[in-house]
MDAnalysis code that builds the backbone (N, CA, C; Angstrom):
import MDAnalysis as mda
import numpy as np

u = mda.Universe.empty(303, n_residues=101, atom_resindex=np.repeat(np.arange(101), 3), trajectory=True)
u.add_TopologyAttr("name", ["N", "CA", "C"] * 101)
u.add_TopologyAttr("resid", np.arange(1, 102))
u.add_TopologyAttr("resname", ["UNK", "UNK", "UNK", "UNK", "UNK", "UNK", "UNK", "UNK", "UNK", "UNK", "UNK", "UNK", "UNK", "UNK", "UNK", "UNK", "UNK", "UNK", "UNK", "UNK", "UNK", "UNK", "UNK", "UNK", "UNK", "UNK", "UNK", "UNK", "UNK", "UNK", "UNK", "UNK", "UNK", "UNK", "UNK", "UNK", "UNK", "UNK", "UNK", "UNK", "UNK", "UNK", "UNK", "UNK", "UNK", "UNK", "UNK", "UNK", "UNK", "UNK", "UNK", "UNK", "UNK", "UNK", "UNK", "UNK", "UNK", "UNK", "UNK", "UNK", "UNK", "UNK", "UNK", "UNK", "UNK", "UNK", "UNK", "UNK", "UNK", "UNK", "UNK", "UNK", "UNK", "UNK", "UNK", "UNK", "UNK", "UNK", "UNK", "UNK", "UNK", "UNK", "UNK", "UNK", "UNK", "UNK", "UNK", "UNK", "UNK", "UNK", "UNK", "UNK", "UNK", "UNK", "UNK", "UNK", "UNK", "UNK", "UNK", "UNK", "UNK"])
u.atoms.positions = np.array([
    [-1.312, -26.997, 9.415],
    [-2.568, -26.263, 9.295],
    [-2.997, -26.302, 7.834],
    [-4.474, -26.740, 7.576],
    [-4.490, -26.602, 6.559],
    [-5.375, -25.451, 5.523],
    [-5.485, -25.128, 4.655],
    [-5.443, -23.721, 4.038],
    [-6.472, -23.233, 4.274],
    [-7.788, -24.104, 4.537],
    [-8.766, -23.203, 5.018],
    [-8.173, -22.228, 6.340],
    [-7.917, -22.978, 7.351],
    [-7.492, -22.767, 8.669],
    [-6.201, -21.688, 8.617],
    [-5.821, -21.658, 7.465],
    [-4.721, -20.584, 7.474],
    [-5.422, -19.443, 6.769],
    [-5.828, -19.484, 6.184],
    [-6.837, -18.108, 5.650],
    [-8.119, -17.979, 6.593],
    [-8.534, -18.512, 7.337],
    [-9.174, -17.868, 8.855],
    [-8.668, -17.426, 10.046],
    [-7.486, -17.667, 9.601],
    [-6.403, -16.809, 11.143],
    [-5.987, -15.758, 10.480],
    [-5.734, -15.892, 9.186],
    [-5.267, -14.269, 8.297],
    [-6.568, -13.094, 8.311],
    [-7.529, -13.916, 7.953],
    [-8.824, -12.926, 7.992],
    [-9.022, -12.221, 9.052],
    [-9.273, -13.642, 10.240],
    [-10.212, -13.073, 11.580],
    [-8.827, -12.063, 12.462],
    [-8.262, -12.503, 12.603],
    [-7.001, -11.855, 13.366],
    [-7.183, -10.441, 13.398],
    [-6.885, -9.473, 12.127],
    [-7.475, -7.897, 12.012],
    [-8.507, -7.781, 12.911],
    [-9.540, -8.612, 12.266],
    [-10.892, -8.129, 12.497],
    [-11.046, -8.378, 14.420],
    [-10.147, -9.124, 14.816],
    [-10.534, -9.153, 16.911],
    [-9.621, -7.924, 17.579],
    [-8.699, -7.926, 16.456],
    [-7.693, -6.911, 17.172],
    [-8.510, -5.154, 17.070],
    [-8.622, -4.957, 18.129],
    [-9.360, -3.558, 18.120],
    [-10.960, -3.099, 17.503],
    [-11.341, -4.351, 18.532],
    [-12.974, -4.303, 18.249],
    [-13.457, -3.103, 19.002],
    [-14.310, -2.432, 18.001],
    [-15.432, -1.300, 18.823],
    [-16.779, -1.686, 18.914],
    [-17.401, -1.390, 19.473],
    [-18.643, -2.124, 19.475],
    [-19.419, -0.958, 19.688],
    [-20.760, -0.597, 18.227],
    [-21.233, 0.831, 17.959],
    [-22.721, 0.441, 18.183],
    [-23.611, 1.413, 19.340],
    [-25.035, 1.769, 19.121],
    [-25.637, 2.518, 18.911],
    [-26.658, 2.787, 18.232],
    [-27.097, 4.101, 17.650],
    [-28.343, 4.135, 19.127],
    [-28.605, 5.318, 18.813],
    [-29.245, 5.965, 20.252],
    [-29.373, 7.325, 19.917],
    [-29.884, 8.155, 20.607],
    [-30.505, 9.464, 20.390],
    [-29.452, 10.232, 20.907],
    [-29.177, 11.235, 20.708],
    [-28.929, 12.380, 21.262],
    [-29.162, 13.355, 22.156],
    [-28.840, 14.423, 22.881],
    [-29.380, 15.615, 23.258],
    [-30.341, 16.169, 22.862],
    [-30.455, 16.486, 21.429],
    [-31.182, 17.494, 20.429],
    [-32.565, 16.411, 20.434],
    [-32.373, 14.900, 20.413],
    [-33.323, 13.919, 20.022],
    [-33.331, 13.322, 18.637],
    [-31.862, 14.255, 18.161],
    [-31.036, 13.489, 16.872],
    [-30.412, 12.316, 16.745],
    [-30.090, 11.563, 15.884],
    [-29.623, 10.095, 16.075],
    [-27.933, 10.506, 16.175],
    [-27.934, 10.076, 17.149],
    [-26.540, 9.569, 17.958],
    [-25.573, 8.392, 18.016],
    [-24.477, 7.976, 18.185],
    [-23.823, 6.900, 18.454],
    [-23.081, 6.824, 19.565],
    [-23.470, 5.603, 20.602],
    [-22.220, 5.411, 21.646],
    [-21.409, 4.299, 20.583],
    [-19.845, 4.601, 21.032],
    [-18.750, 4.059, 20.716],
    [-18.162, 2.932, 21.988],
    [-18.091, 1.903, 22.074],
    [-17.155, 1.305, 23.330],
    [-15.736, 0.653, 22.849],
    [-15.099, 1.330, 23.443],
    [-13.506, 0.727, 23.095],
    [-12.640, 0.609, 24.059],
    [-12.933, -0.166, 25.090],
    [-12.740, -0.283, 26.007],
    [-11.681, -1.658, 25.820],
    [-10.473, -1.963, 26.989],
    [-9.283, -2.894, 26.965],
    [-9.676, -3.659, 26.740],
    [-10.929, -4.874, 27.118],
    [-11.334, -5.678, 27.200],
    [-11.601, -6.302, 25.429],
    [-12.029, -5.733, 25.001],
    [-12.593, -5.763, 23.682],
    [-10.789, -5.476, 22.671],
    [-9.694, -5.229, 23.373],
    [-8.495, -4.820, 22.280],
    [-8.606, -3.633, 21.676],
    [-9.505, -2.503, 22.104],
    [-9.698, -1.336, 21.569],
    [-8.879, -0.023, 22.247],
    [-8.574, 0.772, 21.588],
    [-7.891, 2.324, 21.723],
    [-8.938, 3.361, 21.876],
    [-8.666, 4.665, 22.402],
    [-9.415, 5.626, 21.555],
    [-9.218, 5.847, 20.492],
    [-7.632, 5.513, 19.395],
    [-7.620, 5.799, 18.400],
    [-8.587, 4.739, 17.176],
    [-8.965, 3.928, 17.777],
    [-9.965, 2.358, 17.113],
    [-11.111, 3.397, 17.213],
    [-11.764, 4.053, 18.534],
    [-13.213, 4.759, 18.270],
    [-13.190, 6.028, 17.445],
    [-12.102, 6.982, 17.542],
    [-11.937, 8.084, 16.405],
    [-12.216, 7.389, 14.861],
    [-11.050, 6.340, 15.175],
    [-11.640, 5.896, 13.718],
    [-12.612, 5.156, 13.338],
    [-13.721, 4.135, 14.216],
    [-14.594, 4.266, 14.177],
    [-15.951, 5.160, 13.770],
    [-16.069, 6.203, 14.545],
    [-16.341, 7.718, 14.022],
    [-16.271, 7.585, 12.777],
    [-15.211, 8.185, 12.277],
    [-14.826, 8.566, 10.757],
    [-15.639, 7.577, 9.942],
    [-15.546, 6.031, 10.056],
    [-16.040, 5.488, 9.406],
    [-17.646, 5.480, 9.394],
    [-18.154, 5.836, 10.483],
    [-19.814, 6.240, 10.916],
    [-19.945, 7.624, 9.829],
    [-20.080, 8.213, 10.140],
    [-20.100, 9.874, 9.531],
    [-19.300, 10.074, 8.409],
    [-18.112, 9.598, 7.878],
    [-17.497, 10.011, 6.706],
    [-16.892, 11.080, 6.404],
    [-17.682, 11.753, 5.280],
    [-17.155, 12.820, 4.944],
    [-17.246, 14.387, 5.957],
    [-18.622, 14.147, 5.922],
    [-19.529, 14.830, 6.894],
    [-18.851, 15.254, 8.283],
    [-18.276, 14.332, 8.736],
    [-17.558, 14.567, 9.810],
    [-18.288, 14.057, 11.316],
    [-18.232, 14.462, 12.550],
    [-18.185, 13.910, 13.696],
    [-18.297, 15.269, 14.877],
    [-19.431, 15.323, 15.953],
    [-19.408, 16.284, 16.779],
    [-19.239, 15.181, 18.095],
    [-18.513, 15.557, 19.073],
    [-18.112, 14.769, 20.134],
    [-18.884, 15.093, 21.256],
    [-19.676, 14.025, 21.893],
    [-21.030, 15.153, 22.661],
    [-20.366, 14.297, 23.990],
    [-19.611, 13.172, 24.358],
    [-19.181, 12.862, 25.711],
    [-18.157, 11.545, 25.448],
    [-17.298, 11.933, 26.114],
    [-16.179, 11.347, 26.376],
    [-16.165, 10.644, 27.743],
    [-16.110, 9.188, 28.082],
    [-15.381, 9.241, 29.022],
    [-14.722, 7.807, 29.506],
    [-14.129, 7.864, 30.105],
    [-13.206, 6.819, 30.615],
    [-13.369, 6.518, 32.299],
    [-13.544, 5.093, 32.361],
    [-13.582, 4.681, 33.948],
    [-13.039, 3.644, 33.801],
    [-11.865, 3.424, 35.284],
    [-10.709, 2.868, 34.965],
    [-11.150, 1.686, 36.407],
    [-11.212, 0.410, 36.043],
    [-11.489, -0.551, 36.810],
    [-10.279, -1.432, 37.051],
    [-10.307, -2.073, 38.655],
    [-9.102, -2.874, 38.793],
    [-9.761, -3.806, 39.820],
    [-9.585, -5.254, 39.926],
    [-9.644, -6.603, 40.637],
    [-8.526, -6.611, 40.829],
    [-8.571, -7.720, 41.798],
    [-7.296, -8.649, 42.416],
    [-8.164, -9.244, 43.545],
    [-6.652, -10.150, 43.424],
    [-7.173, -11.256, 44.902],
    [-6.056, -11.562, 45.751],
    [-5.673, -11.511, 46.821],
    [-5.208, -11.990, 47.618],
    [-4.097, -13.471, 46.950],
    [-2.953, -13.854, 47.480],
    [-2.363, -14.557, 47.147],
    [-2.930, -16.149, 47.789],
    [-2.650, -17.037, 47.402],
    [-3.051, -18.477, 47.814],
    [-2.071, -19.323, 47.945],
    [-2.444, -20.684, 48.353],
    [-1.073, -21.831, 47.938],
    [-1.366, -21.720, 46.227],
    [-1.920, -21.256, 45.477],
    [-2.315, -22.188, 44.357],
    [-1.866, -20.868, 43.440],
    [-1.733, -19.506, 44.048],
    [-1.339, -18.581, 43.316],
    [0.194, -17.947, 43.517],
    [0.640, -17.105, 42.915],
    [1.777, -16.589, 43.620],
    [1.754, -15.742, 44.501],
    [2.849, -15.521, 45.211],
    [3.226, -14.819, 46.951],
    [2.167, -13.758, 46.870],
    [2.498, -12.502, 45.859],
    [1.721, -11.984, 45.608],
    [1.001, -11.725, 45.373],
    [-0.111, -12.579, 44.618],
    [-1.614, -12.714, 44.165],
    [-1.840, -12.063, 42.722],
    [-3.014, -11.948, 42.431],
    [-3.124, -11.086, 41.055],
    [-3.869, -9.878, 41.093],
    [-3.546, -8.897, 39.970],
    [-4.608, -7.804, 39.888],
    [-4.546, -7.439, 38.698],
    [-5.672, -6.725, 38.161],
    [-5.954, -6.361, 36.875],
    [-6.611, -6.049, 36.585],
    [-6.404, -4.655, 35.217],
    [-6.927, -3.232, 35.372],
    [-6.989, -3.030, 34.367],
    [-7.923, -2.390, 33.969],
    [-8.726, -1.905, 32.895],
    [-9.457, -0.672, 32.084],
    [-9.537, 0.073, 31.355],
    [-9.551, 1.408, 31.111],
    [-11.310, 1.155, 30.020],
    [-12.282, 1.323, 30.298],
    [-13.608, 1.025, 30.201],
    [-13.521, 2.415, 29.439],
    [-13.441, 2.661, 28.301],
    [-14.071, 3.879, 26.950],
    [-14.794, 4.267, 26.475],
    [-15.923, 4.859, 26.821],
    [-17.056, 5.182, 25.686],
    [-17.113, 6.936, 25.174],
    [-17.616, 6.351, 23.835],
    [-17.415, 7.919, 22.850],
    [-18.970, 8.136, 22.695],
    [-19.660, 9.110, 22.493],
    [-20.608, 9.389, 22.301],
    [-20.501, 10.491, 21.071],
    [-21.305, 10.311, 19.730],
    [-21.083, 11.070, 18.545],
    [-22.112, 11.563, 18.272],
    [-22.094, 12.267, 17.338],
    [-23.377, 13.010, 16.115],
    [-22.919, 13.484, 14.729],
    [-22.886, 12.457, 14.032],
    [-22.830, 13.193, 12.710],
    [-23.146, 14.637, 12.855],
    [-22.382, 15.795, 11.627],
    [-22.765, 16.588, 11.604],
    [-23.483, 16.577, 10.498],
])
């Protein structure tokens, strides 16, 4: 590998592991708001959107206006082409909803 290619797997690597993906949007009040998604798919935690948060708002801090989690699962039936058992796979779908204070 050569050194470019090794200092783009050092860089990018952090940066895929525990992607959140942030939109600003309104609020309740009609104050500016943020949904948070940190959902499996993306390599994210709730602890990736808390800290997300923190990094949105700062010092200021963070009011938590909805939480929630919906937990999705596929599968298929087994085949000649798959094993006896078949596959399935499941997923924990995250979104944070914020407001600076």
């Amino acid at each position: 590998m050569n050194k470019h290619g090794l200092f783009f797997s050092l860089v990018a690597l952090p940066l895929l592991a525990g992607c959140v993906t942030t939109k600003e949007v309104y609020g309740p009040d009609g104050g500016k708001a943020y949904t948070l998604n940190c959902s499996d798919d993306r390599g994210a935690t709730w602890d990736h959107c808390y800290e997300k948060a923190g990094e949105i708002c700062r010092e200021n801090g963070y009011t938590v206006l909805e939480k929630n989690m919906d937990q999705s699962a596929s599968g298929s039936a087994g085949t000649l082409d798959e094993e006896v058992f078949g596959r399935y796979d499941s997923q924990n779908n995250r979104v944070l909803m914020i407001q600076c204070n």
